[in-house]
C-alpha positions in Angstrom: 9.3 18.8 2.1 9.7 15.7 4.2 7.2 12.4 3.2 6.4 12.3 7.1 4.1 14.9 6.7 2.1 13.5 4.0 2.2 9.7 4.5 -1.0 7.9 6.0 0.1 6.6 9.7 -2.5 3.7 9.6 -2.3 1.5 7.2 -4.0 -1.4 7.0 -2.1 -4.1 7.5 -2.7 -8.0 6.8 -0.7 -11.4 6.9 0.3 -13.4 3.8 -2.5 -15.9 4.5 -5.4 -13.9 4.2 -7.8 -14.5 1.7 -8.1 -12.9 -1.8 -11.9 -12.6 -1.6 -10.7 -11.0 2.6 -8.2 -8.2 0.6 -11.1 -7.3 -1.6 -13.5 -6.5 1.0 -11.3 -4.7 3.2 -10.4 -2.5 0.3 -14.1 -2.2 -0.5 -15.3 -1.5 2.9 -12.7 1.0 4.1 -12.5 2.9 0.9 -8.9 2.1 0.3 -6.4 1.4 -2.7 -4.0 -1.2 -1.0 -3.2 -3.4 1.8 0.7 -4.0 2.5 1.2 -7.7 3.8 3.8 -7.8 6.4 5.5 -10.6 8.3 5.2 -11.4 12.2 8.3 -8.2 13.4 5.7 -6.0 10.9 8.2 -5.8 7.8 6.6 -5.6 4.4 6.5 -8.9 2.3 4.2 -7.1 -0.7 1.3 -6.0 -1.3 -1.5 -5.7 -2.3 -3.6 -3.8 -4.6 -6.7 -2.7 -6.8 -4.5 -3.4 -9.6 -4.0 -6.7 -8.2 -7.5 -7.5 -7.6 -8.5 -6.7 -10.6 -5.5 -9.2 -12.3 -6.7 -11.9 -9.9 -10.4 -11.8 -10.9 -9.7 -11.0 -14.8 -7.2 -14.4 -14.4 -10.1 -16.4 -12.6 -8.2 -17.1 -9.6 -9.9 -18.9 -6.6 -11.2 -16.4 -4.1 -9.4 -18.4 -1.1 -6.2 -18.4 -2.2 -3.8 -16.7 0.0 -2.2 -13.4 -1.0 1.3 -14.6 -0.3 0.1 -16.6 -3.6 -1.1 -13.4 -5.9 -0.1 -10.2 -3.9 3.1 -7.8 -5.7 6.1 -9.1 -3.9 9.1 -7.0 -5.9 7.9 -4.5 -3.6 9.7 -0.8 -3.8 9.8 0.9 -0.3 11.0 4.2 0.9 13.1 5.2 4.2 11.4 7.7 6.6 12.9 11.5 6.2 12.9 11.0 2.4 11.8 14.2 0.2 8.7 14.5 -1.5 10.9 14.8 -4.6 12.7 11.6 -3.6 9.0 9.7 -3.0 7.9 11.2 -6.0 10.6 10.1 -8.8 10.5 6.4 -7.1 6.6 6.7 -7.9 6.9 7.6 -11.0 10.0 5.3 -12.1 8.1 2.5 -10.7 4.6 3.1 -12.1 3.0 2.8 -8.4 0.4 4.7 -6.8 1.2 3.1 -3.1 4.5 3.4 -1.6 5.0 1.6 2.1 7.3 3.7 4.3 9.8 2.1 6.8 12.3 2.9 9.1 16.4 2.0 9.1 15.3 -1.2 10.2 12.7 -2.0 7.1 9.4 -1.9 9.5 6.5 -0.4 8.5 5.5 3.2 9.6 3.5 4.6 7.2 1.8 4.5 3.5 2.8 7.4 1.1 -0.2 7.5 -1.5 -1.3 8.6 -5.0 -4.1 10.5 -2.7 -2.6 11.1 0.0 -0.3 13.1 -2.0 -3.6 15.1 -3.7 -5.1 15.8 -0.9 -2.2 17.1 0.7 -1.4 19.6 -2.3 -4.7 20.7 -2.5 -5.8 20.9 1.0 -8.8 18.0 0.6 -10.1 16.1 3.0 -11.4 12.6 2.4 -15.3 12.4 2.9 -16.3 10.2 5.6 -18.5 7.4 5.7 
């Protein structure tokens, strides 16, 4: 089974200088677990995550600062066309719930997600609101 068919298509997107305390409420408001930080040709520069926010606030980090300052930047990434099994042992050897998919060229096309990956095995659908 190809990733294609599970990843999320739109991801939200932001620029390195955006705002912690910005991050937090888009992750808040749209019910989401991560925000992948790309640069201006929309290739990933990190991101970042509920893990992250929650480092950032236990640390007492200024709400303002940028995310190019605090997001995950070692990011792991996997090529469009890859196997679940492929997306799945990169997960797991990496300890990450959110891996960015890109094409040949390193762009963003997609998000392939803890829950993404649940809902796809078990047929749920997220609850809108």
């Amino acid at each position: 089974m190809k990733i294609n068919s599970m990843m999320i298509e739109d991801v939200v997107t932001v620029s390195g200088d955006t705002s912690i305390k910005e991050a937090i409420q888009t992750l808040y408001h749209k019910h989401i677990g991560s925000i992948v930080v790309i640069d201006k040709e929309g290739k990933c520069e990190g991101i970042f995550t509920e893990r992250d926010a929650i480092r950032v606030v236990a640390t007492e980090v200024t709400l303002s600062t940028p995310l190019k300052e605090v997001m995950t930047t070692n990011l792991t990434t996997v090529e469009e066309g890859a196997t679940f099994a492929q997306a799945k042992n990169i997960m797991r050897s990496h300890s990450i719930r959110h891996l960015p998919v890109t094409d040949e060229a390193g762009h963003l096309i997609g998000l392939l997600s803890l829950r993404s990956i649940l809902n796809e095995v078990h047929d749920m659908h997220p609850i809108k609101r």
